[in-house]
PDB file of N, H, CA, C and O in Angstrom:
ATOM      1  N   UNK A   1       4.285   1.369   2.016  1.00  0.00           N
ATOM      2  CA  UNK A   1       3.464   0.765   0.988  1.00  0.00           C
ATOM      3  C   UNK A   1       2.307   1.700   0.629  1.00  0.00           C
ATOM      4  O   UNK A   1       1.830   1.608  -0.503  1.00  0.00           O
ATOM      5  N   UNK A   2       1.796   2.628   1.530  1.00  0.00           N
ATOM      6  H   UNK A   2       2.183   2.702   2.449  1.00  0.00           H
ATOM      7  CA  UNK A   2       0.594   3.452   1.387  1.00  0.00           C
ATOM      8  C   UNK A   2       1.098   4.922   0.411  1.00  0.00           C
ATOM      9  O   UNK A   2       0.507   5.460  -0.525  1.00  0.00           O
ATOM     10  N   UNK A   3       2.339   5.252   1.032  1.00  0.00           N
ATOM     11  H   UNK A   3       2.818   4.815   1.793  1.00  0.00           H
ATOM     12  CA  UNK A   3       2.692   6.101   0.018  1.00  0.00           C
ATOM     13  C   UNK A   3       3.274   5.834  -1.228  1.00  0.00           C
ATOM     14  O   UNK A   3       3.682   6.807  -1.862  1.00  0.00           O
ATOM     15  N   UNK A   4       3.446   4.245  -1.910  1.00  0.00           N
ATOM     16  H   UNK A   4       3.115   3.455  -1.395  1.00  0.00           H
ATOM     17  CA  UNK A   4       4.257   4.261  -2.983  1.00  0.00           C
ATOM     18  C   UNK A   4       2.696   3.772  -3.845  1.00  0.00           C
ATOM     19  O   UNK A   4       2.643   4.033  -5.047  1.00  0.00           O
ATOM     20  N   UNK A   5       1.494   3.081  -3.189  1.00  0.00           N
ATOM     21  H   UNK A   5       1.537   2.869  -2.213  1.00  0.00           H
ATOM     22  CA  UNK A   5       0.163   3.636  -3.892  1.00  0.00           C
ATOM     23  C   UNK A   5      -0.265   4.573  -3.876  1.00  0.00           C
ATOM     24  O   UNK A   5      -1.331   4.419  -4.472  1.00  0.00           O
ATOM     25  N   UNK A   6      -0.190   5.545  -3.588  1.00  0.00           N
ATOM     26  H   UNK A   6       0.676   5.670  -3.104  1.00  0.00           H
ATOM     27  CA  UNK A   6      -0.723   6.933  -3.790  1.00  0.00           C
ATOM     28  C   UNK A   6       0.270   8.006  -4.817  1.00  0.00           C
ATOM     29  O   UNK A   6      -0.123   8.942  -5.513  1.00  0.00           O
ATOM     30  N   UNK A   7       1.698   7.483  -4.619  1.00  0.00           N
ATOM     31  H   UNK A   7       2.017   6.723  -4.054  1.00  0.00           H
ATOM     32  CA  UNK A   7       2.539   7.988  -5.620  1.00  0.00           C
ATOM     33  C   UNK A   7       2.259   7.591  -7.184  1.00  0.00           C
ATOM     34  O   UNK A   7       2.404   8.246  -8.216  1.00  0.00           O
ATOM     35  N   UNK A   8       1.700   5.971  -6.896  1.00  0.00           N
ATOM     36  H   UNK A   8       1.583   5.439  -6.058  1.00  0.00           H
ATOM     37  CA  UNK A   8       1.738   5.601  -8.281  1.00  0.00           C
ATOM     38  C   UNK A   8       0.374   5.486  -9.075  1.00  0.00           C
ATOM     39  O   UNK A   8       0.150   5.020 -10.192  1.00  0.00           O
ATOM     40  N   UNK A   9      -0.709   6.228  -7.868  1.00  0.00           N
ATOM     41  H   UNK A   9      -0.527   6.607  -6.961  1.00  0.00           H
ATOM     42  CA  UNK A   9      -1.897   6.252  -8.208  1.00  0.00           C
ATOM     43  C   UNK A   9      -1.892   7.871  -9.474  1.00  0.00           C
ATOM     44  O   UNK A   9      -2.280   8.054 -10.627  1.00  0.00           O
ATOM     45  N   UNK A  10      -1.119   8.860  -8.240  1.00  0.00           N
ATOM     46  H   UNK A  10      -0.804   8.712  -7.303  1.00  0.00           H
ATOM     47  CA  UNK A  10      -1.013   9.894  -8.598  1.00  0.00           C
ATOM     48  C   UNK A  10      -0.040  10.010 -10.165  1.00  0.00           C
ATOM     49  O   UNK A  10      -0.274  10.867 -11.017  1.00  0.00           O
ATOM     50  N   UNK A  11       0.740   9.260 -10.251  1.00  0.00           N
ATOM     51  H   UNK A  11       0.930   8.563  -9.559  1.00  0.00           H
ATOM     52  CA  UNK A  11       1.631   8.939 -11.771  1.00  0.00           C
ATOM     53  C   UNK A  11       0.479   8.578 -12.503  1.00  0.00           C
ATOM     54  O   UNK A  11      -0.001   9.408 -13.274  1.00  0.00           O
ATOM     55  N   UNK A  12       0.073   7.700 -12.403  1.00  0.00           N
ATOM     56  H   UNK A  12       0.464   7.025 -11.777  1.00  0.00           H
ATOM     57  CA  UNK A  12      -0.638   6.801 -13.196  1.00  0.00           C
ATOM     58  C   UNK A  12      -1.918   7.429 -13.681  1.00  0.00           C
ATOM     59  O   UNK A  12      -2.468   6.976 -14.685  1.00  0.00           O
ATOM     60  N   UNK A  13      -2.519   8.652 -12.888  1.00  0.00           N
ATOM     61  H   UNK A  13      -2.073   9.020 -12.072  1.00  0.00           H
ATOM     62  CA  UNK A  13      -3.274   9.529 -13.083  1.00  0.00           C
ATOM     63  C   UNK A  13      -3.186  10.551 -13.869  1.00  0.00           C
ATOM     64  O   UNK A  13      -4.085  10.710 -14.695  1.00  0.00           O
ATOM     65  N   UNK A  14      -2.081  11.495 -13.807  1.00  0.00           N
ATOM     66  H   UNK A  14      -1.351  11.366 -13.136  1.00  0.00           H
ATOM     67  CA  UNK A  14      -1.327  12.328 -14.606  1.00  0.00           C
ATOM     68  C   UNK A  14      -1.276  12.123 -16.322  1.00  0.00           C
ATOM     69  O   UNK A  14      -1.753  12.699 -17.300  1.00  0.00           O
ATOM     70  N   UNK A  15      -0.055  10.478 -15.953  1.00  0.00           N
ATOM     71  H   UNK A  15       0.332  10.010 -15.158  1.00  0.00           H
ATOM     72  CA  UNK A  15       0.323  10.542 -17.708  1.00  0.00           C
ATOM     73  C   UNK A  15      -0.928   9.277 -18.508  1.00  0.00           C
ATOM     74  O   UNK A  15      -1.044   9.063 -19.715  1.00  0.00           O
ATOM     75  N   UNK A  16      -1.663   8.664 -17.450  1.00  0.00           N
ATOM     76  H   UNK A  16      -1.569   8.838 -16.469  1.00  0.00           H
ATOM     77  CA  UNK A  16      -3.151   7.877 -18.509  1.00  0.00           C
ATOM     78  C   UNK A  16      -2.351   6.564 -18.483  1.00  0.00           C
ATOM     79  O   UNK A  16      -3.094   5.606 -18.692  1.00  0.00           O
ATOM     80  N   UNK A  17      -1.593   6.365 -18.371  1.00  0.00           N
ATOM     81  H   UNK A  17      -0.990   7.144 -18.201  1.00  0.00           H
ATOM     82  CA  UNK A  17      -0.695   4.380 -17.462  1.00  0.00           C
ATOM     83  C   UNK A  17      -1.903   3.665 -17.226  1.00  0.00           C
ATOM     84  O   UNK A  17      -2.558   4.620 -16.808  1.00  0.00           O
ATOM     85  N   UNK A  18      -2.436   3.013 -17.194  1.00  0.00           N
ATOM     86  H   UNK A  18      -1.904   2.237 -17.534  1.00  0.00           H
ATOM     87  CA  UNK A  18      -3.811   2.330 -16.704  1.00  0.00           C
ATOM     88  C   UNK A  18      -3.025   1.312 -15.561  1.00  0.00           C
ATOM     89  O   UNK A  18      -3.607   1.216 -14.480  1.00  0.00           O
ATOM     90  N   UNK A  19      -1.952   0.670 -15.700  1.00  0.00           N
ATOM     91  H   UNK A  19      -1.480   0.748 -16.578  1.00  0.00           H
ATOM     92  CA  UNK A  19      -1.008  -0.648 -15.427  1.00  0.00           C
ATOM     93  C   UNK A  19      -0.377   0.155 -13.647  1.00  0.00           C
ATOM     94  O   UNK A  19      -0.548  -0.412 -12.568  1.00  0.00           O
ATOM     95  N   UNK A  20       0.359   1.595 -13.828  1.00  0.00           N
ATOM     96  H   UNK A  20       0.498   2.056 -14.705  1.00  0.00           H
ATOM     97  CA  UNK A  20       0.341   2.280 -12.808  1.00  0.00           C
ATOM     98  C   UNK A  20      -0.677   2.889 -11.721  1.00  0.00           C
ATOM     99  O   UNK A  20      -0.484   3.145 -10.532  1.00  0.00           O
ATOM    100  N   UNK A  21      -1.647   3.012 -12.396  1.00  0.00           N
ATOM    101  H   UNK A  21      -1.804   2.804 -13.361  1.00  0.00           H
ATOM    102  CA  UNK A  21      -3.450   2.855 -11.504  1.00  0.00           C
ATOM    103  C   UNK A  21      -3.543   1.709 -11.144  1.00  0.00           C
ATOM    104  O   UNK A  21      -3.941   1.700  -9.979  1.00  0.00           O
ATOM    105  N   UNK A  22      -3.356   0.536 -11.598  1.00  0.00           N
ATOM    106  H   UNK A  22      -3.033   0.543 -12.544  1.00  0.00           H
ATOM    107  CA  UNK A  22      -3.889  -0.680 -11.050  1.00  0.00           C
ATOM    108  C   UNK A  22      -2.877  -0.951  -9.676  1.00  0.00           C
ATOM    109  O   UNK A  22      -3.206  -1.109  -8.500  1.00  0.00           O
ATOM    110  N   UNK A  23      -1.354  -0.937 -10.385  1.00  0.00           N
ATOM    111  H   UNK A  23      -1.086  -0.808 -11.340  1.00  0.00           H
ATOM    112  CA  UNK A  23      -0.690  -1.182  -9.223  1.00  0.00           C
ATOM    113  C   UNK A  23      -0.798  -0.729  -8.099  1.00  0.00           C
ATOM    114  O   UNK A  23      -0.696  -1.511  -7.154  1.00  0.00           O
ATOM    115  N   UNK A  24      -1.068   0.845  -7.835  1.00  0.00           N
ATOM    116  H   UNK A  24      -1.151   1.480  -8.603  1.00  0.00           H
ATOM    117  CA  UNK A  24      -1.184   2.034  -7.148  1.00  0.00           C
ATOM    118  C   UNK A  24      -2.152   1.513  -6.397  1.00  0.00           C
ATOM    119  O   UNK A  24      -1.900   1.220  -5.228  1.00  0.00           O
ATOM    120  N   UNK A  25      -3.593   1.279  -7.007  1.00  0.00           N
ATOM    121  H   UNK A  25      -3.797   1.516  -7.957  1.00  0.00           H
ATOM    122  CA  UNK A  25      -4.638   0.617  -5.786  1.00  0.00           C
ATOM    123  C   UNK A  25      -4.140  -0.828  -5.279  1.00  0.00           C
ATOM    124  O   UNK A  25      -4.568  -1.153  -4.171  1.00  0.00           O
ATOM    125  N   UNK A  26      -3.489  -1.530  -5.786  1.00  0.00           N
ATOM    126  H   UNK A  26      -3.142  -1.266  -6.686  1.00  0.00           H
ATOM    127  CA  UNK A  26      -3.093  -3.184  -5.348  1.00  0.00           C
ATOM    128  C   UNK A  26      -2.185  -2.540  -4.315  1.00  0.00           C
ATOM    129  O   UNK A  26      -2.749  -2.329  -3.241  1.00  0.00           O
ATOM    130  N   UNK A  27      -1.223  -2.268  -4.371  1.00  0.00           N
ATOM    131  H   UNK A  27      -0.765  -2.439  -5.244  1.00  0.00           H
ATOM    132  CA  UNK A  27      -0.710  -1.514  -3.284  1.00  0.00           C
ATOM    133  C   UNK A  27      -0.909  -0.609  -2.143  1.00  0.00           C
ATOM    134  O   UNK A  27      -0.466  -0.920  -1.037  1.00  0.00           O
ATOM    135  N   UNK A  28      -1.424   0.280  -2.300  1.00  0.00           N
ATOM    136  H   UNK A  28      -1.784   0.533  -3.198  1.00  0.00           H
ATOM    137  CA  UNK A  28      -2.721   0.960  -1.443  1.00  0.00           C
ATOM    138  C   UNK A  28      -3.232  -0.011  -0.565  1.00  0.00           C
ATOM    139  O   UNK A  28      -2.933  -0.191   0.615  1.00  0.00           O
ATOM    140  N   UNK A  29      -4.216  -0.750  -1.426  1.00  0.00           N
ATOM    141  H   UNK A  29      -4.459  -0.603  -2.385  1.00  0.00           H
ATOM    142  CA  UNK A  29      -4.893  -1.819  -0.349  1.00  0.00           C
ATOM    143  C   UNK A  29      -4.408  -2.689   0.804  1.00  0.00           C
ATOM    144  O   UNK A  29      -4.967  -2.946   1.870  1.00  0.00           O
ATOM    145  N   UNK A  30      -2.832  -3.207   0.164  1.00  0.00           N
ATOM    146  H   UNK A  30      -2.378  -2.998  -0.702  1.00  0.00           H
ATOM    147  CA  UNK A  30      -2.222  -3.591   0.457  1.00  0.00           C
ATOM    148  C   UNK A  30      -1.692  -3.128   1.715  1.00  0.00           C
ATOM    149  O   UNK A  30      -1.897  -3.833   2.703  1.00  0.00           O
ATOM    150  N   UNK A  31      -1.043  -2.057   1.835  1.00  0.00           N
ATOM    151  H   UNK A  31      -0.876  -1.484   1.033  1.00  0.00           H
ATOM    152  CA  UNK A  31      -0.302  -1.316   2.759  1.00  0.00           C
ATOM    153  C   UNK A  31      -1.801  -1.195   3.877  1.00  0.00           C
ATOM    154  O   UNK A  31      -1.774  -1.828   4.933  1.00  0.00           O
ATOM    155  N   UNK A  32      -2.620  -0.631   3.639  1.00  0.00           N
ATOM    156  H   UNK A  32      -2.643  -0.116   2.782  1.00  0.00           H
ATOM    157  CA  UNK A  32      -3.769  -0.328   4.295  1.00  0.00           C
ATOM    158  C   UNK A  32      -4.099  -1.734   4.887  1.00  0.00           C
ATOM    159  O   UNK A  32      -4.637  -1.708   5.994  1.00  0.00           O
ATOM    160  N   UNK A  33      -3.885  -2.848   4.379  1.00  0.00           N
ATOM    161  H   UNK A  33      -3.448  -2.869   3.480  1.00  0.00           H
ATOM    162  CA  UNK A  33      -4.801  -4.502   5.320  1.00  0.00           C
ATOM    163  C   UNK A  33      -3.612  -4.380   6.288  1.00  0.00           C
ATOM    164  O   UNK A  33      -3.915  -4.307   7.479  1.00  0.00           O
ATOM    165  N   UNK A  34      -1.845  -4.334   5.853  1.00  0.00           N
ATOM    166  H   UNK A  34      -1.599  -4.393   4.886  1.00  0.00           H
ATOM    167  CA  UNK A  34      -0.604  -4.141   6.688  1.00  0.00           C
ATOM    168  C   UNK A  34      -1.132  -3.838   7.798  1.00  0.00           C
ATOM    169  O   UNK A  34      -1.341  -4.548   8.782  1.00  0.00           O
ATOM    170  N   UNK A  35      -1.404  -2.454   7.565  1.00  0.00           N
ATOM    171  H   UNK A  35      -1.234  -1.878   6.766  1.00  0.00           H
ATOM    172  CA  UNK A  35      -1.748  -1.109   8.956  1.00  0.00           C
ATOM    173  C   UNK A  35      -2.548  -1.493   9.657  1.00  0.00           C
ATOM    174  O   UNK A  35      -2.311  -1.414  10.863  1.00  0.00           O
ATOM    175  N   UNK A  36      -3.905  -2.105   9.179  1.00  0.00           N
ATOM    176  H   UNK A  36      -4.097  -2.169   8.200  1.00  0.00           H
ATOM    177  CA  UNK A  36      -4.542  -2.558   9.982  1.00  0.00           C
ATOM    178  C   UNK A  36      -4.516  -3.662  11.589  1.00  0.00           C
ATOM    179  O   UNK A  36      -4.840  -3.644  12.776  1.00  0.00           O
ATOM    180  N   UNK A  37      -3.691  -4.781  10.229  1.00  0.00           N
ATOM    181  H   UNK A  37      -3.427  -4.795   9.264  1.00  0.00           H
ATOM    182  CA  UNK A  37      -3.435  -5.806  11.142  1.00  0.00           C
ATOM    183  C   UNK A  37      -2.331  -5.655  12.018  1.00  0.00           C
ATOM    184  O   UNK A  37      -2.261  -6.397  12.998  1.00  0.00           O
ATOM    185  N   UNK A  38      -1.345  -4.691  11.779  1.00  0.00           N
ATOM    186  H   UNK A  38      -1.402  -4.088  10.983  1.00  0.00           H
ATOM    187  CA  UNK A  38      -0.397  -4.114  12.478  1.00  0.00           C
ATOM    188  C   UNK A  38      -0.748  -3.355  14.272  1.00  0.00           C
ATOM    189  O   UNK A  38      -0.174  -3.442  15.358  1.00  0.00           O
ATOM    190  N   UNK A  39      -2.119  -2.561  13.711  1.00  0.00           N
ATOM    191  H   UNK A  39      -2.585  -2.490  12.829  1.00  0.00           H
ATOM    192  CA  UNK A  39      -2.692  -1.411  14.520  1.00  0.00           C
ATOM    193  C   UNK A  39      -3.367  -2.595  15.905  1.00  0.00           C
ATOM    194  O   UNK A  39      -3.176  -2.366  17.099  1.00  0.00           O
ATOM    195  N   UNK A  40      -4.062  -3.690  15.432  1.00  0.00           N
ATOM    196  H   UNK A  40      -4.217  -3.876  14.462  1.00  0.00           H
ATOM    197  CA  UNK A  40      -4.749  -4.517  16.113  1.00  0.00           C
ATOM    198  C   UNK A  40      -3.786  -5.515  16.769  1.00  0.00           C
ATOM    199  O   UNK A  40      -4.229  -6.580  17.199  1.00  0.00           O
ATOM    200  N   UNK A  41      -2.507  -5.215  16.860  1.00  0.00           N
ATOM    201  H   UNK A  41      -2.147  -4.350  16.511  1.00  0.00           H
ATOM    202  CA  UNK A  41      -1.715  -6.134  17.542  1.00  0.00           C
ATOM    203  C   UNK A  41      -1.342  -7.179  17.186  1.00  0.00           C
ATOM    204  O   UNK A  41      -0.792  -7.928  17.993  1.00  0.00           O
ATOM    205  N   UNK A  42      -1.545  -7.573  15.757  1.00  0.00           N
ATOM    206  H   UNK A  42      -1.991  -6.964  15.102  1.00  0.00           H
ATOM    207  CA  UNK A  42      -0.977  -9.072  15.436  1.00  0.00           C
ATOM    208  C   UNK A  42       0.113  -9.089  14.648  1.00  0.00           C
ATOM    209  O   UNK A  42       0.513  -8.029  14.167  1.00  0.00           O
ATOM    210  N   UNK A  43       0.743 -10.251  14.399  1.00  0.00           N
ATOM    211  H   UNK A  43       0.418 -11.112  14.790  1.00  0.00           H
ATOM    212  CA  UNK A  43       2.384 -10.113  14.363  1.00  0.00           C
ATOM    213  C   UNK A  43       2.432  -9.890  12.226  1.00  0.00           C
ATOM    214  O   UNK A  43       1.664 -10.495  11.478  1.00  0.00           O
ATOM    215  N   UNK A  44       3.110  -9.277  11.935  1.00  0.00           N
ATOM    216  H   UNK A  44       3.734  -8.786  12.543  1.00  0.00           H
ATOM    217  CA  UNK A  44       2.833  -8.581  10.640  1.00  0.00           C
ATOM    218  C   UNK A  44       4.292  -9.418  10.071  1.00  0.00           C
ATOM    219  O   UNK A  44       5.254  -8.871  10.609  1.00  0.00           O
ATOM    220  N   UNK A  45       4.721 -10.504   9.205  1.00  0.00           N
ATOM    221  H   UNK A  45       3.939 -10.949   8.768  1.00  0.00           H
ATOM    222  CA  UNK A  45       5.654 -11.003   8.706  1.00  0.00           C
ATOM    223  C   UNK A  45       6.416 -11.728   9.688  1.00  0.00           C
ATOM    224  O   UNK A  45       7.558 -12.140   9.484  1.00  0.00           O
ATOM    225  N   UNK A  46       5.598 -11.920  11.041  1.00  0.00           N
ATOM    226  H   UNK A  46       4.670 -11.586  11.207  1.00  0.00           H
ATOM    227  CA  UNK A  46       6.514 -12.918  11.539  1.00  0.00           C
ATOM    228  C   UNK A  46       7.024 -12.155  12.969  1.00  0.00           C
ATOM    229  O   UNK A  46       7.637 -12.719  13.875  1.00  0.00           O
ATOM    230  N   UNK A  47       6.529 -10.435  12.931  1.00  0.00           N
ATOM    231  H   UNK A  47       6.031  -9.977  12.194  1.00  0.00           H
ATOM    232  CA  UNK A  47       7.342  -9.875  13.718  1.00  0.00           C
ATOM    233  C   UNK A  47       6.101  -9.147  14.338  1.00  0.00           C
ATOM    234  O   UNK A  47       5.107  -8.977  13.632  1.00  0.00           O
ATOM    235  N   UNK A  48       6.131  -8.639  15.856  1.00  0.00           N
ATOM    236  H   UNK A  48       6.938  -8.777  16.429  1.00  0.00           H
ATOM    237  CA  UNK A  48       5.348  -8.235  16.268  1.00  0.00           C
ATOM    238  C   UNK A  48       5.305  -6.374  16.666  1.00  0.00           C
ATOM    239  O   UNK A  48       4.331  -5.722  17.043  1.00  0.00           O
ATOM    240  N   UNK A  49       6.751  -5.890  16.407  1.00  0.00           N
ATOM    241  H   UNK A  49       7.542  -6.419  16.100  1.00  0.00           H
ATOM    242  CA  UNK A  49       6.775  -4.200  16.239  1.00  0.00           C
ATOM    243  C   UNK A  49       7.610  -3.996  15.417  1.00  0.00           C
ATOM    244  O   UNK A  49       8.433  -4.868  15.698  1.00  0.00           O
ATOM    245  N   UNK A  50       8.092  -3.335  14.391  1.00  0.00           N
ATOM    246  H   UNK A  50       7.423  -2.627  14.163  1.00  0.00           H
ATOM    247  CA  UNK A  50       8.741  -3.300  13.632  1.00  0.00           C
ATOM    248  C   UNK A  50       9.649  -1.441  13.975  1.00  0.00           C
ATOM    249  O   UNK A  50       9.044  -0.388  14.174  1.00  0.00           O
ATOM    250  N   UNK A  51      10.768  -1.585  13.944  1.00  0.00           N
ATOM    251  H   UNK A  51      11.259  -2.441  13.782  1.00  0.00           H
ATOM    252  CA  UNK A  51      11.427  -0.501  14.595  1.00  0.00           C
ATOM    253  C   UNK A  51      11.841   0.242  13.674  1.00  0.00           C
ATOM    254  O   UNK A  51      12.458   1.273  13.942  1.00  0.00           O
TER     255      UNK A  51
END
């Protein structure tokens, strides 16, 4: 999720998309609260390590 906001930050940067910037940070953020709550041991979708 962290790299498909930064891919689409980086698109969205390039060709002037405003809609691909937005997604790019909603996603970003996204992936980043994931990691977090992942990193701190709590169960992320139900599952507690994901392989």
């Amino acid at each position: 999720m962290i790299a498909l906001g930064i891919i689409l930050l980086v698109i969205g940067w390039l060709t002037g998309i405003q809609i691909l910037w937005t997604i790019g940070i909603v996603a970003l953020v996204v992936g980043l609260v994931l990691l977090l709550l992942g990193s701190i041991g709590r169960p992320v979708g139900g599952r507690r390590y994901w392989y």
